[in-house]
N, C-alpha and C positions, 0 to 999 in steps of 0.2 A: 651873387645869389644864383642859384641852381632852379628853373622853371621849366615843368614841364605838363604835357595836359595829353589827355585822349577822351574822346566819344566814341563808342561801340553800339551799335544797335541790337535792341532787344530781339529777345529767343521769338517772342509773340508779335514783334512789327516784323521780324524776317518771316514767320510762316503765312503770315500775311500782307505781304509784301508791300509795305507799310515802311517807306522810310524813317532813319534817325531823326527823330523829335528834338534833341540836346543840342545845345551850341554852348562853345567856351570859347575866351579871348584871354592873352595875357599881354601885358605890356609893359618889358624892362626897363628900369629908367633909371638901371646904374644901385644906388644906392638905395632905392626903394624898388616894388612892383605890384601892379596892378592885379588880379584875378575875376576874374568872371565866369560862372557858369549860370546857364538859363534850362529849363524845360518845359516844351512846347504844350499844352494844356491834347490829349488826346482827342480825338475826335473831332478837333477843332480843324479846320479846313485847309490853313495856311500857318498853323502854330509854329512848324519849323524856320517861316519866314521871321513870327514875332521873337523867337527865341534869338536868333540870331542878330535882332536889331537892338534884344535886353542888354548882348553883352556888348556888341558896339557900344550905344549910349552910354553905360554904364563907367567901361573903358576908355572913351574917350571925356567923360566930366571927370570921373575922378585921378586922370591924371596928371589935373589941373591944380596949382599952388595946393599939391599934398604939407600939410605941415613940417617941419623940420622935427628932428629925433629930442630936441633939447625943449621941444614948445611944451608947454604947461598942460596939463589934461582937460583945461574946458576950452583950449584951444581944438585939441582934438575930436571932442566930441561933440561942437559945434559945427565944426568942420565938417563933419562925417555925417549930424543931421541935414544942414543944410547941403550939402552934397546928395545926399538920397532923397529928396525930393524933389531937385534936378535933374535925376535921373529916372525918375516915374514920369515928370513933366516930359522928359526928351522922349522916353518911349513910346508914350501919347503922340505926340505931336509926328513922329517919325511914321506910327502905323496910320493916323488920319490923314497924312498924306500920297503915302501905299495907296490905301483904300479908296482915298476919291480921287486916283490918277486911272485904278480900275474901276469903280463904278460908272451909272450915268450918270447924270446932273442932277436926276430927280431923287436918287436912291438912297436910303439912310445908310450912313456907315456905321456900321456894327464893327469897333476894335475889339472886340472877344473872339474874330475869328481870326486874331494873330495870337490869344490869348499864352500867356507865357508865367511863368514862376521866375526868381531870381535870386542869387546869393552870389556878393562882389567883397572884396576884400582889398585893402591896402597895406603893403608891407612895410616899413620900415622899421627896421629893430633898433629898440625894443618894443616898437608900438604895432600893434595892426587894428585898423579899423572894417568894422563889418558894417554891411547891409543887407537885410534882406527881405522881399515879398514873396511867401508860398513856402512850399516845403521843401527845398534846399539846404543842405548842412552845413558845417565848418568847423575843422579840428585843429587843435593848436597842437604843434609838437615843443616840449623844453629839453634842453639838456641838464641831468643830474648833475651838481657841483661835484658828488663822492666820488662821479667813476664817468664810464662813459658812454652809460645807455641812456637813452631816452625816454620820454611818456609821452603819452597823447592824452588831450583833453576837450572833450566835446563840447564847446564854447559857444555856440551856435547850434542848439537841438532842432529838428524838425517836429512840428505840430504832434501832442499828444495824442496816441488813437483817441478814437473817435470825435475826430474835430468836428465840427458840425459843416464845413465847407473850403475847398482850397482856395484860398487868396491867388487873385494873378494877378499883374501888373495893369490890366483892362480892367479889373475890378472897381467899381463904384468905390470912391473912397479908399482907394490903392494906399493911396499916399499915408495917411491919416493911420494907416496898418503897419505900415514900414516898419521892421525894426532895424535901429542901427546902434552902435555904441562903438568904443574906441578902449582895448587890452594895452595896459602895460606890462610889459612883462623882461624881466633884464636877463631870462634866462630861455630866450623865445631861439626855437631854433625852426621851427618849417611851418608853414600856414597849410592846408589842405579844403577845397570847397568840395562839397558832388551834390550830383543830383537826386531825387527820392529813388530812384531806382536801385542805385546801391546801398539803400541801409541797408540789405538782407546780407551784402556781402561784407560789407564793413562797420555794423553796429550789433553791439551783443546784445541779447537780452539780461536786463538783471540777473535773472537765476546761476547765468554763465558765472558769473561772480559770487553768488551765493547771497544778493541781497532783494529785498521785494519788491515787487512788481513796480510801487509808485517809485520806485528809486530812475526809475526813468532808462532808455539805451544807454549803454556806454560803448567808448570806440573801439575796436579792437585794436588791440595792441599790434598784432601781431601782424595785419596787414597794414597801418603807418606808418609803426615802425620797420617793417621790415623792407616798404615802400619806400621807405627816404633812404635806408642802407642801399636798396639797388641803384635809385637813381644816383647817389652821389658817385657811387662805383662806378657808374657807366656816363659821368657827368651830364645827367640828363634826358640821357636817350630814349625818349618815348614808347619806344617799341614794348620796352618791360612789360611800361605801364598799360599797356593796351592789349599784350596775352594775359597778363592778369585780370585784366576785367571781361576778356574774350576764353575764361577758361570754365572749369568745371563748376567751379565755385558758383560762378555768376549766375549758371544756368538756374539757381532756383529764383530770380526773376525773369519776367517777359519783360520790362521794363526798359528802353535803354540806359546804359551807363556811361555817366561820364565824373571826372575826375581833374581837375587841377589843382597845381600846390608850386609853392617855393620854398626854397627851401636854402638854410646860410650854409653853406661849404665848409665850415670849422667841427662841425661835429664827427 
């Protein structure tokens, strides 16, 4: 498998010299892989620290007895529950020990000021198992039996406008919000996570397509697919991927961006 990732700092943390808020982890394990991107909640104090601890925890549970390719689907999706609540638990536990190594004795520890988003992913084809808290995405790419292009599919939406509040992984009742589920898919050719900052760069609005509004984002096409053409071309080489999200395009968020994916080699 072909893995690769980048974070780029937003237009608006650079004018305000405001570092990268995003952290991503991946972790190769041969014939599966792990994905993780997190984003640090703004204005939060230390959110870069909690984002960073999202995709650790994250990455290091679920790369624990991932199921096998041939396991039955309420294996998987058992798995992948009880896996994402170990990984809200680890996050917890990770930032309350952060915080009362720097408070004093007397002082409440507030975890919302690591406060972070999260969307993690497990690869093994034909399966991939998602999780996520906040508004984080995940795009499935297949290969067409007819020929030898591809599609992407928005598998994983982020939060409908006007959601009434973003979920973070400090959120009261994290856990209880989690969503996770487990895709089979025997025609699964690359996984792609990011963070909210990129939907302006890589999600269309209906109309792009000609259908209405409640039809919801779809992905473009035209940067996944055209994403997983370069990386496989350059077997991976991050760099692509990080002028692409460092380029003109991006500019219409202040958001940072970030972007991880896997992606099979046979396409």
């Amino acid at each position: 498998m072909i893995v690769a990732g980048a974070a780029v700092q937003g237009t608006a943390h650079l004018a305000h010299a405001q570092g990268c808020q995003d952290a991503f982890k991946v972790v190769d394990l041969g014939a599966a892989a792990v994905l993780a991107v997190a984003d640090g909640a703004g204005g939060r104090q230390r959110s870069a620290l909690g984002a960073h601890i999202a995709v650790d925890a994250a990455c290091r549970i679920l790369a624990q007895d991932v199921p096998d390719a041939a396991d039955a689907p309420e294996a998987w999706t058992g798995w992948i529950a009880t896996a994402g609540a170990r990984v809200v638990e680890g996050y917890r536990r990770a930032v309350e020990g952060v915080l009362s190594a720097v408070a004093g004795p007397s002082e409440p520890v507030d975890a919302g000021a690591l406060a972070a988003t999260l969307a993690a992913a497990v690869v093994r084809p034909p399966w991939v198992a998602f999780l996520a808290v906040g508004d984080c995405f995940g795009t499935v790419l297949t290969h067409e039996p007819a020929g030898p292009d591809e599609r992407c599919h928005l598998v994983l939406p982020p939060p409908p406008p006007g959601a009434t509040e973003t979920v973070f992984l400090s959120s009261p009742g994290a856990g209880l919000r989690l969503r996770s589920f487990a895709l089979w898919e025997p025609r699964l050719s690359g996984v792609v996570l990011a963070t909210d900052g990129c939907a302006a760069l890589t999600l269309d609005h209906p109309s792009v397509h000609e259908l209405p509004p409640h039809a919801g984002p779809l992905p473009a096409e035209q940067f996944f697919c055209g994403l997983a053409a370069t990386l496989r071309a350059n077997g991976g080489d991050a760099a692509d991927l990080r002028a692409l999200l460092s380029g003109p395009g991006a500019a219409r968020t202040g958001d940072d961006l970030t972007v991880v994916c896997a992606l099979t080699e046979g396409s």
